[in-house]
TORMARTOR-334521 format. One record per atom (N, C-alpha, C): x, y, z; chain; atom name. Coordinates in pm, 1 decimal. Example, Ala and Ser with C-alpha at 12.3 -4.5 7.8 and 13.67 -1.06 7.14 Angstrom:
2
+----------+----------+----------+------+------+
!        u !        v !        w ! unit ! site !
+----------+----------+----------+------+------+
!   1319.0 !   -569.0 !    780.0 !    A !    N !
!   1230.0 !   -450.0 !    780.0 !    A !   CA !
!   1320.0 !   -330.0 !    780.0 !    A !    C !
!   1285.0 !   -225.0 !    708.0 !    A !    N !
!   1367.0 !   -106.0 !    714.0 !    A !   CA !
!   1290.0 !      3.0 !    787.0 !    A !    C !
+----------+----------+----------+------+------+
END
This chain:
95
+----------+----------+----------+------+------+
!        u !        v !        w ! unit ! site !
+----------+----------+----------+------+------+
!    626.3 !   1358.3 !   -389.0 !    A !    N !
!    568.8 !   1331.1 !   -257.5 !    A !   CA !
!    451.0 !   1233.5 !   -271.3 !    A !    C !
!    378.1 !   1238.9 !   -363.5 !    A !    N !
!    228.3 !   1238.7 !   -382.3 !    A !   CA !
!    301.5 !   1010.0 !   -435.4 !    A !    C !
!    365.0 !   1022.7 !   -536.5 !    A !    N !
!    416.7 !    872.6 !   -591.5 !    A !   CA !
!    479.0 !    791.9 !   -420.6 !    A !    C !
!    580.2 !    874.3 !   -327.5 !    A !    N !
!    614.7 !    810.4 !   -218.2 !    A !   CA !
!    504.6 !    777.2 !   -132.6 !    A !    C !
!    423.2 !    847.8 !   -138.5 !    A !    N !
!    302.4 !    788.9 !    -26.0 !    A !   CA !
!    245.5 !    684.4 !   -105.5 !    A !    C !
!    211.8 !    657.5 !   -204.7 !    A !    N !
!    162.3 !    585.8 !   -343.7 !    A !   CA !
!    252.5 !    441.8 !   -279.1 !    A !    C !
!    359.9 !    439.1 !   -257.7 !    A !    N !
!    491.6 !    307.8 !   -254.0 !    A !   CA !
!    451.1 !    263.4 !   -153.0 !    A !    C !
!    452.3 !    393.3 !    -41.4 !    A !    N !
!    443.5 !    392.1 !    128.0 !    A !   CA !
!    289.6 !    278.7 !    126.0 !    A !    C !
!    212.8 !    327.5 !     68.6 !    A !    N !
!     71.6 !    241.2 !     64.8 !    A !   CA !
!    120.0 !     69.6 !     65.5 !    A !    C !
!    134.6 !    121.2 !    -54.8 !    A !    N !
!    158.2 !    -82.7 !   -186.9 !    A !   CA !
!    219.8 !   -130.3 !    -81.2 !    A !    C !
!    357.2 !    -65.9 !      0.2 !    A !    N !
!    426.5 !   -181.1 !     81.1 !    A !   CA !
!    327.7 !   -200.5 !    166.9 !    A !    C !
!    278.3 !   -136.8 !    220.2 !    A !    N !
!    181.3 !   -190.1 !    365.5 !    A !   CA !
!     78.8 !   -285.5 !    333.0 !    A !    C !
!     36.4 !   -264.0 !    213.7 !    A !    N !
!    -54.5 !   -378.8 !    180.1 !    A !   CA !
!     11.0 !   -501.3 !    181.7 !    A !    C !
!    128.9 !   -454.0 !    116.1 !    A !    N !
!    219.3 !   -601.3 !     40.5 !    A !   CA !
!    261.5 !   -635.0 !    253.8 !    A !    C !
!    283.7 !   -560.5 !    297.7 !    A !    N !
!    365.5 !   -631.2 !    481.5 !    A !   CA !
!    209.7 !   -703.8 !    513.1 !    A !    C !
!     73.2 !   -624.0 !    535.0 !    A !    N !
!    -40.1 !   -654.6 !    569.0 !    A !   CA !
!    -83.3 !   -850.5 !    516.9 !    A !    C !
!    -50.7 !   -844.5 !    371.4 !    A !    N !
!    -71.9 !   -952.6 !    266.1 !    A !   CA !
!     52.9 !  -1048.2 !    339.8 !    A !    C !
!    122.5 !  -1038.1 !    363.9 !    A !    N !
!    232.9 !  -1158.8 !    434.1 !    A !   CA !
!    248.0 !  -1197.6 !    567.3 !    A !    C !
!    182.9 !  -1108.6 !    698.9 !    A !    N !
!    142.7 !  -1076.3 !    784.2 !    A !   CA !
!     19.4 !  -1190.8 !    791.4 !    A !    C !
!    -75.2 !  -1247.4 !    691.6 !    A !    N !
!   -158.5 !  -1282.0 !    689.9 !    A !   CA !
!    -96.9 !  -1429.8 !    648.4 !    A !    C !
!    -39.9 !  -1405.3 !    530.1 !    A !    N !
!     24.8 !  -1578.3 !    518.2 !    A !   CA !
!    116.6 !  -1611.8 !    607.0 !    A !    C !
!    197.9 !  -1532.6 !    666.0 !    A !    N !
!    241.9 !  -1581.7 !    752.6 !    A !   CA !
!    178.0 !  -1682.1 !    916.3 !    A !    C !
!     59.6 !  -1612.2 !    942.8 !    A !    N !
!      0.8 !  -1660.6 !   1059.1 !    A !   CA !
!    -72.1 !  -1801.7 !    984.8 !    A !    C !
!    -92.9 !  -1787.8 !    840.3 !    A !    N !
!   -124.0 !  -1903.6 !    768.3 !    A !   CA !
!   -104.2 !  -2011.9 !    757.5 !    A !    C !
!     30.7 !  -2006.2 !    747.0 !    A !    N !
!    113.2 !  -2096.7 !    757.3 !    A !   CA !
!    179.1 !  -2160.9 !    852.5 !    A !    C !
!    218.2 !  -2010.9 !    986.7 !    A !    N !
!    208.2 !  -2117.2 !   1112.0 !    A !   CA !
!     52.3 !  -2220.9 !   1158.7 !    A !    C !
!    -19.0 !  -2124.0 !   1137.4 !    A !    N !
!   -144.8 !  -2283.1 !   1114.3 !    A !   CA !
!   -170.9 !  -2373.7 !   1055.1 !    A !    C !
!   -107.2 !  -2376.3 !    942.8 !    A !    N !
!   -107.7 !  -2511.5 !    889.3 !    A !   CA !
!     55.4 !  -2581.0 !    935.6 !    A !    C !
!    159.6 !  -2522.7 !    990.3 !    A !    N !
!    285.3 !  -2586.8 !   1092.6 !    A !   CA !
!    200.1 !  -2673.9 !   1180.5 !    A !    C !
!    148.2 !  -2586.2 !   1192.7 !    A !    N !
!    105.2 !  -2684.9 !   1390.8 !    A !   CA !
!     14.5 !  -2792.7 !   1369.6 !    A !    C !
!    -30.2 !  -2816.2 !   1235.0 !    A !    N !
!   -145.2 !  -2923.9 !   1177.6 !    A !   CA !
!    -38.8 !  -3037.9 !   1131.5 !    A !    C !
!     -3.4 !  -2999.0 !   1089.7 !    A !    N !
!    146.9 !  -3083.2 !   1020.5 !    A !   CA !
!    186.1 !  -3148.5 !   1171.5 !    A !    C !
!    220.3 !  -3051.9 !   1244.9 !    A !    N !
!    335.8 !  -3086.7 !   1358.3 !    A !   CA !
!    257.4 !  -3182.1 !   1450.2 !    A !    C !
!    112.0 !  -3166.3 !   1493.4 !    A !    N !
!     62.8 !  -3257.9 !   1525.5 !    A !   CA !
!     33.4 !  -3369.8 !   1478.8 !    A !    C !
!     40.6 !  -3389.9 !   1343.7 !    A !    N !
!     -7.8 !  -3535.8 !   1266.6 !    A !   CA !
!    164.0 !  -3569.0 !   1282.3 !    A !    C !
!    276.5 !  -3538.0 !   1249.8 !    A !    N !
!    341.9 !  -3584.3 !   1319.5 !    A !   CA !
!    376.0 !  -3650.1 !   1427.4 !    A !    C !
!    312.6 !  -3597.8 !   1514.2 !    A !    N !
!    304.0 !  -3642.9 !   1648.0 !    A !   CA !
!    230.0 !  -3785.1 !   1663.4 !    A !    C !
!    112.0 !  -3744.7 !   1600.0 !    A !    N !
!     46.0 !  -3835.4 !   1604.0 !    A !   CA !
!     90.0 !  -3978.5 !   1566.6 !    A !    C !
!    149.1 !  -3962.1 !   1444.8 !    A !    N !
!    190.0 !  -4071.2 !   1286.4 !    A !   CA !
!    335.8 !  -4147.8 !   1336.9 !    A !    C !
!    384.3 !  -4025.2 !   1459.7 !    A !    N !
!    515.1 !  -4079.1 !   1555.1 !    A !   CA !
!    468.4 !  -4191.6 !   1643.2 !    A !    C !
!    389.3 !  -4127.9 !   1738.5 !    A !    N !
!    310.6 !  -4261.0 !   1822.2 !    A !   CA !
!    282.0 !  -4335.8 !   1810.0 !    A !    C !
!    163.7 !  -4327.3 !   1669.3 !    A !    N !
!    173.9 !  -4511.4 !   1579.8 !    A !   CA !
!    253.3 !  -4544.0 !   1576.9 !    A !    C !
!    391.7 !  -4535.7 !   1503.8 !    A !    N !
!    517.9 !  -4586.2 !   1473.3 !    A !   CA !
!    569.4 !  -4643.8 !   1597.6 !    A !    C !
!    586.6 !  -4586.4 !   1671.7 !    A !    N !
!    595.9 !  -4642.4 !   1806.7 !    A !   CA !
!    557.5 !  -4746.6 !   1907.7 !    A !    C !
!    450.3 !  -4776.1 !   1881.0 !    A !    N !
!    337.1 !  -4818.7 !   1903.2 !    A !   CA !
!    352.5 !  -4955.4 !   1810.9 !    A !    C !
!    342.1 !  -4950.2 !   1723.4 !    A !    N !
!    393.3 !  -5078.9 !   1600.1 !    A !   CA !
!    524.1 !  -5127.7 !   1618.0 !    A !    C !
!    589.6 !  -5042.4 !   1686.3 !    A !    N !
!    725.2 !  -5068.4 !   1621.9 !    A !   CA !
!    716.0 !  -5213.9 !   1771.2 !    A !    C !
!    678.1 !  -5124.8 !   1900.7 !    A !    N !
!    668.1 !  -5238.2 !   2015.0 !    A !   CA !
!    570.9 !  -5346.9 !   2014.8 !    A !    C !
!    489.8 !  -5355.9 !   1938.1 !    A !    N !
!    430.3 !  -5476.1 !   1906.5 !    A !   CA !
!    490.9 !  -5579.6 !   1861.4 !    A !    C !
!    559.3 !  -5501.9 !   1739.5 !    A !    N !
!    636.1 !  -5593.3 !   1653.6 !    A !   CA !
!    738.2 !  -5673.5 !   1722.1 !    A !    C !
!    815.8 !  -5580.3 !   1815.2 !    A !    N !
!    913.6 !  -5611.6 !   1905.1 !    A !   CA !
!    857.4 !  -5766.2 !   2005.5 !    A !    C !
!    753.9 !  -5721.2 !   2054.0 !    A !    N !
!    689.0 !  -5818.9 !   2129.9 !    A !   CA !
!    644.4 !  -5974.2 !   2038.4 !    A !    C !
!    566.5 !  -5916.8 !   1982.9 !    A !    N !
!    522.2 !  -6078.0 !   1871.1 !    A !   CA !
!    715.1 !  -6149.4 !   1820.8 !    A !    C !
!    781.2 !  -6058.4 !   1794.1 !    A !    N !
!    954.9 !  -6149.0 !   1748.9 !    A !   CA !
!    987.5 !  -6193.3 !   1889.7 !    A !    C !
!    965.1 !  -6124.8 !   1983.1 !    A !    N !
!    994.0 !  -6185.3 !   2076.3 !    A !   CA !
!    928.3 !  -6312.5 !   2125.4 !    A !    C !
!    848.5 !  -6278.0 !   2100.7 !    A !    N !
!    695.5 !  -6461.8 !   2147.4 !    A !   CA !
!    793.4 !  -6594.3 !   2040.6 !    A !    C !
!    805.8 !  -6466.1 !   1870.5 !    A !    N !
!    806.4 !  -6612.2 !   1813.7 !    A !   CA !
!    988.4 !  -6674.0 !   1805.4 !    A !    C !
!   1045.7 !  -6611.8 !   1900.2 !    A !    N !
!   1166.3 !  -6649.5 !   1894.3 !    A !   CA !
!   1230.2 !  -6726.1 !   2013.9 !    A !    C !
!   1101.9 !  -6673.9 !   2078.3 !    A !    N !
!   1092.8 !  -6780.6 !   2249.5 !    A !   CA !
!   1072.5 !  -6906.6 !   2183.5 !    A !    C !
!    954.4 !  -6905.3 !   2105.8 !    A !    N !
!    904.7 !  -7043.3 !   2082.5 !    A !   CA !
!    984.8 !  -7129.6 !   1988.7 !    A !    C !
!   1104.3 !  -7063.3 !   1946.2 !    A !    N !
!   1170.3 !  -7122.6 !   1835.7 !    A !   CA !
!   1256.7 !  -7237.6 !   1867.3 !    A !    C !
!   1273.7 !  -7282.3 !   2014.9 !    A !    N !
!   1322.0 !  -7389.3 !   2073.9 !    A !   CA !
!   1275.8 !  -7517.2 !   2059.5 !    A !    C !
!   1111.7 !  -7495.6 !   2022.2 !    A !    N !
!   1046.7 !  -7620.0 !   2098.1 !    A !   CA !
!   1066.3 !  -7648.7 !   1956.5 !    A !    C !
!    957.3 !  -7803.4 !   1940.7 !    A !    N !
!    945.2 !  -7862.8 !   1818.6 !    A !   CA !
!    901.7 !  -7765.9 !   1704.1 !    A !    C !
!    985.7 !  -7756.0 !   1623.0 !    A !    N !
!    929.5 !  -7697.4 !   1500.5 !    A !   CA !
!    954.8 !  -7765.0 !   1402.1 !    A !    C !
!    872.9 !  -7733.8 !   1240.2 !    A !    N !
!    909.3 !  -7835.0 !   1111.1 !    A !   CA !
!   1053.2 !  -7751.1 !   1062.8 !    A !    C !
!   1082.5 !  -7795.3 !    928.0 !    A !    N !
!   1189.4 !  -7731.5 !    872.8 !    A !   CA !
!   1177.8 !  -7609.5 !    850.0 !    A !    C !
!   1008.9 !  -7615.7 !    768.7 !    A !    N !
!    979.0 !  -7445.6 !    736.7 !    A !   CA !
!    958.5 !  -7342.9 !    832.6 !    A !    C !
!    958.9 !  -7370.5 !    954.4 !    A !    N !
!    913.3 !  -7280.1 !   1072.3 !    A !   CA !
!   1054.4 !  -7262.4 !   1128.4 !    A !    C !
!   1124.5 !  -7350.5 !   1071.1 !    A !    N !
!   1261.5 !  -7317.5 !   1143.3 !    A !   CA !
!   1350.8 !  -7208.3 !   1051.4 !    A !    C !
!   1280.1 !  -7220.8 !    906.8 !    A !    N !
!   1349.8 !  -7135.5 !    816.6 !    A !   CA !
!   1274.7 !  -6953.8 !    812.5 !    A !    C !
!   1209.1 !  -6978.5 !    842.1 !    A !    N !
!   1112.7 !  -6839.2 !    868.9 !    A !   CA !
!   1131.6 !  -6780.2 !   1053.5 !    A !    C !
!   1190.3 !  -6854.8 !   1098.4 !    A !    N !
!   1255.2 !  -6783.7 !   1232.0 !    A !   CA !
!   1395.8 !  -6727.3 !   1196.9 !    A !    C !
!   1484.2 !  -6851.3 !   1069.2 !    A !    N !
!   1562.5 !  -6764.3 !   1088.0 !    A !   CA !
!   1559.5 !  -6646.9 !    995.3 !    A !    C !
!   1464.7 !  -6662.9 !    915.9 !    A !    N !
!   1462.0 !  -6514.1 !    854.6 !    A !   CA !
!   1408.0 !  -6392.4 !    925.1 !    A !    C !
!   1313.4 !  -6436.6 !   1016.6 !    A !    N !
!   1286.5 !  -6312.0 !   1124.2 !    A !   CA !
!   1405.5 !  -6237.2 !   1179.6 !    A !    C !
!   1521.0 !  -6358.5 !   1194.0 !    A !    N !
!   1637.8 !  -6305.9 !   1270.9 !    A !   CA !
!   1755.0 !  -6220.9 !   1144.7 !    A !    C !
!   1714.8 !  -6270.5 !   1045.2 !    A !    N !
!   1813.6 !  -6217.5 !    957.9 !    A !   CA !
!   1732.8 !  -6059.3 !    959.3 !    A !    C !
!   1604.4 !  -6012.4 !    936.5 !    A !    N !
!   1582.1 !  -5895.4 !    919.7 !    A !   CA !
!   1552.8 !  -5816.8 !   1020.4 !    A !    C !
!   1603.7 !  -5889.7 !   1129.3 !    A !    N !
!   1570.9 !  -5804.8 !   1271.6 !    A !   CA !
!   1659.7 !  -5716.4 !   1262.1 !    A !    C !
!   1783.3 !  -5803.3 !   1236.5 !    A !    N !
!   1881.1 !  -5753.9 !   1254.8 !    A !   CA !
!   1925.0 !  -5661.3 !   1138.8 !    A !    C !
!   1878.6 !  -5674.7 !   1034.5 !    A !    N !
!   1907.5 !  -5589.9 !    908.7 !    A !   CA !
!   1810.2 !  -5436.9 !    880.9 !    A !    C !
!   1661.7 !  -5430.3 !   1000.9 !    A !    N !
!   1605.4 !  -5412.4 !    999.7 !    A !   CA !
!   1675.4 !  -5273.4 !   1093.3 !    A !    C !
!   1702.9 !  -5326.2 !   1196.4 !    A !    N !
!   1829.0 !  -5251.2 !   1307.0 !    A !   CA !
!   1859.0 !  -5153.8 !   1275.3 !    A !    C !
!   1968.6 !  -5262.5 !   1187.6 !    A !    N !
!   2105.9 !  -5151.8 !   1112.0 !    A !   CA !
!   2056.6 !  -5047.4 !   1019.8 !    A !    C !
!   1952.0 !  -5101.5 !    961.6 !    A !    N !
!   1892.6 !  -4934.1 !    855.3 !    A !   CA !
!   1837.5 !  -4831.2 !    952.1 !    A !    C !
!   1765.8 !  -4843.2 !   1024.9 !    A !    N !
!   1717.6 !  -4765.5 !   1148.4 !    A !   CA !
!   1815.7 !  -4678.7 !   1170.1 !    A !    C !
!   1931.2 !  -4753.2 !   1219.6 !    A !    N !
!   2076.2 !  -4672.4 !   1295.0 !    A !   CA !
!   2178.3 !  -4615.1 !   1181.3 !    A !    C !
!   2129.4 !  -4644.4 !   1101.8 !    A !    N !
!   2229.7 !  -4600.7 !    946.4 !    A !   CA !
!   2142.0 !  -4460.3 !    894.4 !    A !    C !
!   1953.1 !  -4472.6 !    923.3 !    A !    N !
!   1852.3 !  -4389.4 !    881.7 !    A !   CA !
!   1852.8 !  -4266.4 !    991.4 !    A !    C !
!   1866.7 !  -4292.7 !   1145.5 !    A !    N !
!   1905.7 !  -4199.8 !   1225.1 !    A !   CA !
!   2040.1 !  -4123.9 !   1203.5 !    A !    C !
!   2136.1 !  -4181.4 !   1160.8 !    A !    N !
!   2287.0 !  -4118.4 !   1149.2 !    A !   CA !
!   2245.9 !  -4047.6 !   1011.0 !    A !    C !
!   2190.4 !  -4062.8 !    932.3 !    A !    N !
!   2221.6 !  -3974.7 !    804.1 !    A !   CA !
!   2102.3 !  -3862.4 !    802.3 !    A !    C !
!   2039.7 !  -3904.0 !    902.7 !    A !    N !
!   1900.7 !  -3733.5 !    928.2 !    A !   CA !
!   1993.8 !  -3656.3 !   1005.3 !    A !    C !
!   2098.5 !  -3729.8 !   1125.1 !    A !    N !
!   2138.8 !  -3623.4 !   1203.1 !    A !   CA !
!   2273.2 !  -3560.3 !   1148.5 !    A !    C !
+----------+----------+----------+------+------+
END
């Protein structure tokens, strides 16, 4: 009797002791989950900038340009587009 109450104890400490990391760890979830959030919005945020400036410099890619400005537009366009496809290749293989 006297050893079962002895067990009966240890576990409650041991439920008490995980009980505690557990709420632990959802607090450090929700720290995580917000810098996520956060680190998402930048990304976001960059990603439409970026969008915008290729867009300015691909408007402007009509007018007079030298050879080298013509070769660095089209490399903007080669990794826009390559840039894309990993995105949509990087979304399909998370989901």
């Amino acid at each position: 009797m006297q050893a079962t109450l002895q067990e009966l104890g240890d576990l409650q400490r041991n439920v008490n002791q995980l009980a505690e990391e557990n709420e632990q760890l959802g607090a450090e979830r929700m720290v995580l989950l917000e810098s996520l959030c956060t680190q998402t919005d930048k990304l976001e945020n960059a990603r439409t900038q970026i969008e915008h400036l290729k867009a300015l410099i691909l408007s402007d890619s009509d007018h007079n340009q030298t050879e080298r400005e013509q070769e660095l537009v089209n490399l903007l366009k080669v990794t826009t587009y390559s840039a894309y496809y990993t995105d949509r290749r990087l979304v399909t293989d998370v989901w």
